[in-house]
C-alpha positions in Angstrom: -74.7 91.4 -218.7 -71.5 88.8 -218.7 -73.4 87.2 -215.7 -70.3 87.5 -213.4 -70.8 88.1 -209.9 -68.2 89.2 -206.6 -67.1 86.1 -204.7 -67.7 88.6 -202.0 -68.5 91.8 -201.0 -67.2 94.1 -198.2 -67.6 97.3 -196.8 -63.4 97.8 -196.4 -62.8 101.4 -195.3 -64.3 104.8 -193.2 -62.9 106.6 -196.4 -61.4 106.2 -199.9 -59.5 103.3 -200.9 -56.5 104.1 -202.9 -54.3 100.8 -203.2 -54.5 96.6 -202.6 -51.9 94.2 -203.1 -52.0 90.4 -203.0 -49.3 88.9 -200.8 -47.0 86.5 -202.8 -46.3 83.9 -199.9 -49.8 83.8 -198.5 -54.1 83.8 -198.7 -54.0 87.3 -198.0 -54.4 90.8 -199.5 -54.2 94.4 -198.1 -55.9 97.4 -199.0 -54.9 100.6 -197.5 -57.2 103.7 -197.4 -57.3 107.7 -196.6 -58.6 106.7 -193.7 -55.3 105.7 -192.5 -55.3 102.2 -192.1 -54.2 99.1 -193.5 -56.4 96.1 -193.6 -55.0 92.9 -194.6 -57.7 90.1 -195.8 -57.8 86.4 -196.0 -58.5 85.7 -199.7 -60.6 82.3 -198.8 -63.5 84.6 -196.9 -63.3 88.2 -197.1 -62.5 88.6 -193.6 -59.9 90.9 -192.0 -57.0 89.4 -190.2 -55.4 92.2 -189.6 -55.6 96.2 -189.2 -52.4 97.9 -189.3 -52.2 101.7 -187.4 -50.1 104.2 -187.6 -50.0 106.7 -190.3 -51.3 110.1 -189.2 -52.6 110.8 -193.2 -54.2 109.0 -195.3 -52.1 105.8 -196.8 -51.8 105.9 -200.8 -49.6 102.6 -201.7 -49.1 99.3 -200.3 -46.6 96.7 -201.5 -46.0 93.1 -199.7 -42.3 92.3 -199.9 -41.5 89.9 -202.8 -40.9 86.3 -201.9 -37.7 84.5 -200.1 -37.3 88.3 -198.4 -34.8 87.5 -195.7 -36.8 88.8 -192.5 -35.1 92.2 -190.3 -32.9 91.8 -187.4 -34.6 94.3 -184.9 -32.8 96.1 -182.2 -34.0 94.4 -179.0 -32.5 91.1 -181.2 -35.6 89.7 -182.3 -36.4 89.3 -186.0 -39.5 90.5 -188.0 -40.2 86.4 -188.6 -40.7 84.5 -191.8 -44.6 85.4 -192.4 -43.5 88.4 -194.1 -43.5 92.1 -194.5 -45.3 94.8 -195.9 -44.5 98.6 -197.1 -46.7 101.8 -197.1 -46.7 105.2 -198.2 -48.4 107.6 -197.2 -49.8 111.6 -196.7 -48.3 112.0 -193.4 -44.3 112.0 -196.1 -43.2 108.3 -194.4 -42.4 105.0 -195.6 -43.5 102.3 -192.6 -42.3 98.7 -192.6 -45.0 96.8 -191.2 -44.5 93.0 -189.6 -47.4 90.3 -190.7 -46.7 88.4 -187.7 -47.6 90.7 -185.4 -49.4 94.0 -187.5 -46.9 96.3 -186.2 -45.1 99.0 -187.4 -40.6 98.0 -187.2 -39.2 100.7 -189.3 -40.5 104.1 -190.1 -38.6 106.0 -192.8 -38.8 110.2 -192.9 -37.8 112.0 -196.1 -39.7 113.3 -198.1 -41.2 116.9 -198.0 -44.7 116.0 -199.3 -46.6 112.7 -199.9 -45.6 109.6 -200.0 -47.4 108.4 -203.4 -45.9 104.8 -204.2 -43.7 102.0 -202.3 -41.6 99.0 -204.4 -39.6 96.6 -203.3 -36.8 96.0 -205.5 -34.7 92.9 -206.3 -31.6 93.3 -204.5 -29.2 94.3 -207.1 -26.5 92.7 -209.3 -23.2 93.0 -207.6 -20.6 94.8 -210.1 -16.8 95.3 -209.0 -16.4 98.6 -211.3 -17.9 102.0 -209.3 -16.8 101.5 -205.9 -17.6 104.6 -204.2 -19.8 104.6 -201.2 -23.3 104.3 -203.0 -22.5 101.1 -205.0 -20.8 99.8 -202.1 -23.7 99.7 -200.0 -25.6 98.6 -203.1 -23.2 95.3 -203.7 -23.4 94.5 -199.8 -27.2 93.7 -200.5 -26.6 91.7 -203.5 -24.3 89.5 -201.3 -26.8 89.3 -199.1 -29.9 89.0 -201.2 -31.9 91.4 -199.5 -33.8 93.9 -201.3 -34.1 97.9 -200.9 -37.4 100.2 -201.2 -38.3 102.5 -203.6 -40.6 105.7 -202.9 -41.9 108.2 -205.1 -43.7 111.5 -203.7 -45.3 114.6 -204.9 -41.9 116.5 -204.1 -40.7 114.7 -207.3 -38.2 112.3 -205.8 -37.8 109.2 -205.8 -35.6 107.8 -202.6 -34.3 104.3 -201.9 -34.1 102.5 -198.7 -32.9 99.7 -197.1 -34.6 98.4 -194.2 -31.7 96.0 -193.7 -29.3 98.8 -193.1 -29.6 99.0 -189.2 -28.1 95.7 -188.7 -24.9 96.5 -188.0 -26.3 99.3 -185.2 -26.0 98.6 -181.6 -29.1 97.3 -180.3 -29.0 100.4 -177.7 -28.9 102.6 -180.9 -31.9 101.4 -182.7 -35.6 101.1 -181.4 -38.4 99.9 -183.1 -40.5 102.2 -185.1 -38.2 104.8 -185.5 -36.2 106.4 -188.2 -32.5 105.7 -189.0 -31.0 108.0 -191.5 -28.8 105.1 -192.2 -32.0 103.2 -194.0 -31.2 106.1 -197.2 -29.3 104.6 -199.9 -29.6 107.7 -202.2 -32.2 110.3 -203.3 -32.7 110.3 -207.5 -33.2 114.1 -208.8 -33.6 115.4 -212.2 -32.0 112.3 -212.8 -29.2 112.3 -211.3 -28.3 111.0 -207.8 -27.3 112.4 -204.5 -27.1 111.1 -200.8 -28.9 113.3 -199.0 -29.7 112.8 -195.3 
């Protein structure tokens, strides 16, 4: 016996729990269960601040978004604030953005023909002036802007990326919260090689 013992112990979930993540900006982790919430927990006590619902399967991965994330410009012309934001994946085939300020659900992204088994967020990446078709394009424009895109990975063996930054440029009128924008899909990856796919 090493003689360790649990800062805490809590009873998290109904069901299974099959992913936590420690937020980079704040005291808090989530953990996210088959019983298809989302609970996020202050580090300091064990206690839940938060219960996000919404999925309609059980939720497999959780990822906050990384630090200095630029927050979303939502359609009624509010923003998603500066306390951050958080991405699931889950049974149900959808990719949710969730807000920390408020534990609701901004974007949901639809997709994918079976489970949704991992969410990352990637850096936004390098801007590069040779490529230019429409993919790269879209790809450079979030360099510029710092903002970084989603990767998902399901059981119908493809891995999509995202950009929950894409519905800016929509009319407010066009664009209500918690609903999907095929706009938000950058590309689908295949066999290794790419396609836009809608």
């Amino acid at each position: 016996s090493t003689g360790l013992k649990a800062i805490y112990t809590r009873v998290a979930h109904e069901k299974d729990i099959n992913a936590i993540d420690v937020s980079p900006t704040s005291p808090i982790f989530a953990s996210a269960s088959q019983d298809r919430t989302i609970k996020i927990w202050s580090l300091d006590d064990g206690s839940v601040v938060g219960i996000l619902r919404g999925h309609k399967r059980g939720v497999w991965s959780i990822r906050f978004a990384p630090v200095n994330t630029p927050p979303i410009n939502l359609g009624d012309g509010g923003t998603s604030s500066s306390r951050g934001l958080l991405a699931s994946g889950s049974g149900d085939r959808t990719i949710k953005i969730w807000s920390l300020s408020t534990y609701t659900c901004l974007l949901t992204f639809e997709g994918h023909s079976n489970s949704v088994l991992k969410v990352v967020w990637l850096s936004p990446p390098k801007a590069s002036a040779d490529n230019e078709d429409e993919y790269s394009s879209s790809l450079k424009n979030h360099a510029q802007q710092a903002q970084p895109i989603i990767a998902s990975a399901s059981s119908d063996t493809l891995i999509k990326l995202w950009s929950p930054y894409a519905s800016i440029s929509q009319p407010s009128s066009s664009l209500a919260a918690d609903t999907q924008d095929p706009d938000n899909l950058l590309t689908t990856l295949s066999h290794h090689s790419d396609r836009k796919s809608v």
